[in-house]
C-alpha positions in Angstrom: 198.2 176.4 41.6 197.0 177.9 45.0 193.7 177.0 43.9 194.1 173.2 42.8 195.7 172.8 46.2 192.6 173.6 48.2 190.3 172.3 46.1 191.8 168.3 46.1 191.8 168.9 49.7 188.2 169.5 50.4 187.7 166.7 47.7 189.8 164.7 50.1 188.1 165.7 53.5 184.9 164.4 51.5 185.6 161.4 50.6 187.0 160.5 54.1 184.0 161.5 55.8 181.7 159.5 53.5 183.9 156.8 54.1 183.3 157.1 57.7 179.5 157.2 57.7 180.0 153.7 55.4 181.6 152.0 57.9 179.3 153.2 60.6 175.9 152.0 58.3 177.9 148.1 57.9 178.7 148.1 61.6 175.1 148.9 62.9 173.6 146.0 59.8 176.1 143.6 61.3 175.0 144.5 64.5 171.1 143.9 64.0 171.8 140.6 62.5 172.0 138.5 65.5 169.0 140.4 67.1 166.7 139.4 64.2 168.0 135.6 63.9 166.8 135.8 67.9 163.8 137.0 66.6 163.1 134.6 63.5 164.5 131.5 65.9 162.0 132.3 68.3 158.9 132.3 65.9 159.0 128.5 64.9 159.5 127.9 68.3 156.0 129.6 69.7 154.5 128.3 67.1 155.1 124.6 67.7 154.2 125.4 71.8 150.5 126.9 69.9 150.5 124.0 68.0 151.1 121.6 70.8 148.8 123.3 73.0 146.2 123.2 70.4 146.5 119.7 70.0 146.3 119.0 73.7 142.9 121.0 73.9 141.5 119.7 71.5 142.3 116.4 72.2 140.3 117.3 75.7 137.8 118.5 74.1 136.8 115.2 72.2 137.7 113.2 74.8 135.2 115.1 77.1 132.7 115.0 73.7 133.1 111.7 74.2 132.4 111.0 77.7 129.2 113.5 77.4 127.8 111.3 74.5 128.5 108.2 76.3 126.8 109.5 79.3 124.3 110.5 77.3 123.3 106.9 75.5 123.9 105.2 78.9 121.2 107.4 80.5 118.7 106.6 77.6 119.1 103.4 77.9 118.5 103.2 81.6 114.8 104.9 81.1 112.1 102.7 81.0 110.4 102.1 77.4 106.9 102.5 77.1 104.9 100.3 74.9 101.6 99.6 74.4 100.6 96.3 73.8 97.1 94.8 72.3 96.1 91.4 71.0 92.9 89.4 69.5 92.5 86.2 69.6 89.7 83.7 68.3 88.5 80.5 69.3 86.0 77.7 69.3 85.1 75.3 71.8 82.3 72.6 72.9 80.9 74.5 76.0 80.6 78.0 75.9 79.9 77.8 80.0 82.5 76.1 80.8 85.2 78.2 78.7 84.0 81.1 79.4 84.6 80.3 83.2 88.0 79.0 82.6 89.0 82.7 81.4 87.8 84.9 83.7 89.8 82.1 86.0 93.0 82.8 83.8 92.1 86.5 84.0 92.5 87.5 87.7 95.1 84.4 88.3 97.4 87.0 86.0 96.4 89.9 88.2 93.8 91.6 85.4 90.3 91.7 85.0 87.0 92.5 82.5 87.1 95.6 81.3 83.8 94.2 78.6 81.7 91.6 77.4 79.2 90.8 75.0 77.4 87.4 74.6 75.0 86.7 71.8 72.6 83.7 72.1 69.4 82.0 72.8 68.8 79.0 74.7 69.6 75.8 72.7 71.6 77.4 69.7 75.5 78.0 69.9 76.6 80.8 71.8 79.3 83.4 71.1 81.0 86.3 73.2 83.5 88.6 72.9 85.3 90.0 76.0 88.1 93.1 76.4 90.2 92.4 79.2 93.3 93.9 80.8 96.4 91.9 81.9 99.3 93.8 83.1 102.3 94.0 80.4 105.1 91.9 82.2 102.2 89.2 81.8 100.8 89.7 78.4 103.0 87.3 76.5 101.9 84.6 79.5 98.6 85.2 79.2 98.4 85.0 75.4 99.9 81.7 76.0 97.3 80.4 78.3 94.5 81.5 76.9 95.2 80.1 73.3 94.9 76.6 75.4 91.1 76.9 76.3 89.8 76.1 72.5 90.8 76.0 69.1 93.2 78.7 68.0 91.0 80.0 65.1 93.5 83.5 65.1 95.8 85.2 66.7 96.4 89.1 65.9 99.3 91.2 67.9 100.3 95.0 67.9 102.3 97.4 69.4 103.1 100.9 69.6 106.1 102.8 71.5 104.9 105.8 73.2 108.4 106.4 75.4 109.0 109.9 73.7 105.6 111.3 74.0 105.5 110.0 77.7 108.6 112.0 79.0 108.2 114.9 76.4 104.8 114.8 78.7 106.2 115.1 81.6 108.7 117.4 80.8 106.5 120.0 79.1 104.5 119.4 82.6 107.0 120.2 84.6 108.4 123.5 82.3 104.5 124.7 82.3 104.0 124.3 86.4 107.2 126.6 86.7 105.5 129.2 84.7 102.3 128.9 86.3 104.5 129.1 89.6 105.9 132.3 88.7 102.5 134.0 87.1 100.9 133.1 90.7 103.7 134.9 92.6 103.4 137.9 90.2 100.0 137.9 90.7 100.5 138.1 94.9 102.9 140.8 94.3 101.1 143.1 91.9 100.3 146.4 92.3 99.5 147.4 88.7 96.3 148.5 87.2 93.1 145.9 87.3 93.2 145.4 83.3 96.8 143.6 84.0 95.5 141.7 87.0 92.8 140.4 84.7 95.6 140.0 82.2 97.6 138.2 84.3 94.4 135.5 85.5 93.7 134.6 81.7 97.1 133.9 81.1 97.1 131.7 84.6 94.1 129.9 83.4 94.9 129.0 79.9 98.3 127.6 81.4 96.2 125.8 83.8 94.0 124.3 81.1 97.0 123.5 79.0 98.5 121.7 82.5 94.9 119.5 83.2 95.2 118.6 78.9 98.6 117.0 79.5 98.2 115.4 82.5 95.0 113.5 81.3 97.1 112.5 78.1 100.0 111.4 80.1 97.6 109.5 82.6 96.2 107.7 79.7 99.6 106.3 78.2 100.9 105.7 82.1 97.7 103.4 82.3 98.0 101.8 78.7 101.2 101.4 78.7 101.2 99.3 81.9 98.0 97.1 81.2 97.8 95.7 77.6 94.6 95.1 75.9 93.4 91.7 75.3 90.4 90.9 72.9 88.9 87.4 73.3 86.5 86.1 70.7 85.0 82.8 71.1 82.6 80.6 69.3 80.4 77.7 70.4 80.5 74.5 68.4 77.7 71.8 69.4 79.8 68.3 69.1 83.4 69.8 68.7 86.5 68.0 69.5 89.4 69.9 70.3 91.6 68.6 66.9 94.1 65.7 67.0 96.8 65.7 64.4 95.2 65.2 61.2 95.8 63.6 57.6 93.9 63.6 54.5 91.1 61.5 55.5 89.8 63.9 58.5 90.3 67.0 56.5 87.8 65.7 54.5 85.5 64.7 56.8 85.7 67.7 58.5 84.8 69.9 55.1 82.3 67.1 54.7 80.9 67.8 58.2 80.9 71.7 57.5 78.6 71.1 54.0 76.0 69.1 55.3 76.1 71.7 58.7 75.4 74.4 55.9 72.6 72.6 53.6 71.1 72.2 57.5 70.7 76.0 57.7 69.7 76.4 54.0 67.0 73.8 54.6 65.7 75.8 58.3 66.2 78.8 56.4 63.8 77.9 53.6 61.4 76.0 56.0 61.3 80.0 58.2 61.0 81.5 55.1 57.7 79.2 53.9 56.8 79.7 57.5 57.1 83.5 57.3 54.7 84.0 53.5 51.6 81.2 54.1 49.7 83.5 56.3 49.8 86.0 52.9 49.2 83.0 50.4 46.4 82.1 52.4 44.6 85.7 52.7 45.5 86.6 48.8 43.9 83.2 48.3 41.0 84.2 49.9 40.7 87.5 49.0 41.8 87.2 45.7 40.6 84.6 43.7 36.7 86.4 44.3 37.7 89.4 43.4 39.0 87.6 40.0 36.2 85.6 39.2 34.0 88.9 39.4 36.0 90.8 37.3 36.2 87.4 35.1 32.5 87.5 35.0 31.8 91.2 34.0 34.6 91.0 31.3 32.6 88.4 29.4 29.3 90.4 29.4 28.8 91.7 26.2 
């Protein structure tokens, strides 16, 4: 009995104390509870200030996107475009004098001038020239104008060509090459190295320099292209022309009329030249010839 006694009460003393330890473990849970709800509160939270303040950046960022790009287009557009402009035109007047006169007149009065000419014919047959000029571009569509009034528009051809990137890619690859041809001169003051880097050193300066003089001619070509357009002027005398009225029917064909029997007049000097040209032979075969034949006439009827 002595024995039972003891042992429920060390079965007793147990239980108590792991009764104990229970309700310290359910004390500290309850206790970390209100920590962690701080903790899982606060997480939403940061992450809508993140969120906010990623939306407000990036929302600076396009808007300053923006403002570069429009920057950007407005500074394009404030450049100056370079075009080259060239024409031909045709006509055909009375007097070739006289017309000829009237546009070198209409050249210089719109500040260009001759850069060619070339005139074909002889006294007392029609005349026709041809003559490259230059008119500055602000008063190329003017002078096209004007000068399609001296004669009879026979044609009128137009072109153009946009050189604007080339010119500025020009000048900027100018620019970027004089900066290195800067700094290779100023290494080549301050060099003490060996003479094979010297000499090094003066190739590279002259091939920059070469490169340099190459662009600038180029650039100089489209600066002076670009602001003079080209203007080629073909014109054609016509003995007995009158500058056309409005016409009809009837003059249409009297005109192609006029034309034909212009033409059978040329076939007709043309055949006359040509008879002109092969009598002298006629005559000497004639003369040469028809002995000769009645000698070998003879001899072939010998027996």
């Amino acid at each position: 009995m002595v024995l039972n006694t003891s042992s429920s009460k060390m079965l007793g003393a147990i239980l108590m104390g792991l009764l104990a330890l229970a309700g310290c473990g359910s004390q500290m849970s309850s206790g970390s509870d209100p920590s962690s709800e701080s903790l899982s509160a606060s997480a939403p939270a940061s992450a809508a200030d993140s969120a906010a303040t990623s939306l407000q950046k990036s929302g600076k960022n396009v808007s300053e996107s923006t403002t570069s790009t429009s920057s950007l287009i407005e500074s394009a557009s404030a450049v100056p475009r370079k075009i080259i402009y060239n024409a031909t035109v045709t006509l055909i007047a009375e007097s070739f004098a006289t017309t000829q006169r009237e546009l070198i007149t209409l050249v210089k009065s719109n500040g260009g001038y001759v850069a060619e000419t070339n005139v074909d014919g002889t006294p007392g047959t029609p005349r026709k020239g041809t003559w490259k000029v230059r008119i500055p571009a602000s008063r190329f569509e003017t002078f096209l104008g004007a000068v399609s009034k001296l004669g009879e528009l026979q044609s009128t051809e137009t072109d153009s060509q946009d050189v604007t990137a080339e010119f500025y890619d020009l000048q900027a690859r100018i620019s970027n090459k004089q900066v290195e041809e800067k700094r290779l001169i100023q290494h080549l003051q301050r060099s003490t190295a060996k003479l094979s880097d010297i000499l090094q050193v003066e190739r590279e300066l002259s091939r920059v320099r070469g490169e340099i003089e190459e662009m600038q001619g180029r650039l100089r070509l489209l600066a002076n292209m670009t602001s003079l357009s080209t203007v080629t002027v073909s014109l054609q005398e016509v003995k007995g022309y009158v500058p056309p009225k409005p016409t009809g029917f009837g003059s249409e064909v009297g005109r192609t009329l006029e034309a034909s029997l212009d033409g059978m007049k040329q076939v007709g000097k043309a055949l006359v030249l040509v008879f002109v040209g092969i009598f002298p032979w006629v005559i000497a075969f004639v003369i040469v010839g028809v002995p000769v034949w009645l000698v070998l006439k003879r001899f072939a009827n010998k027996p």
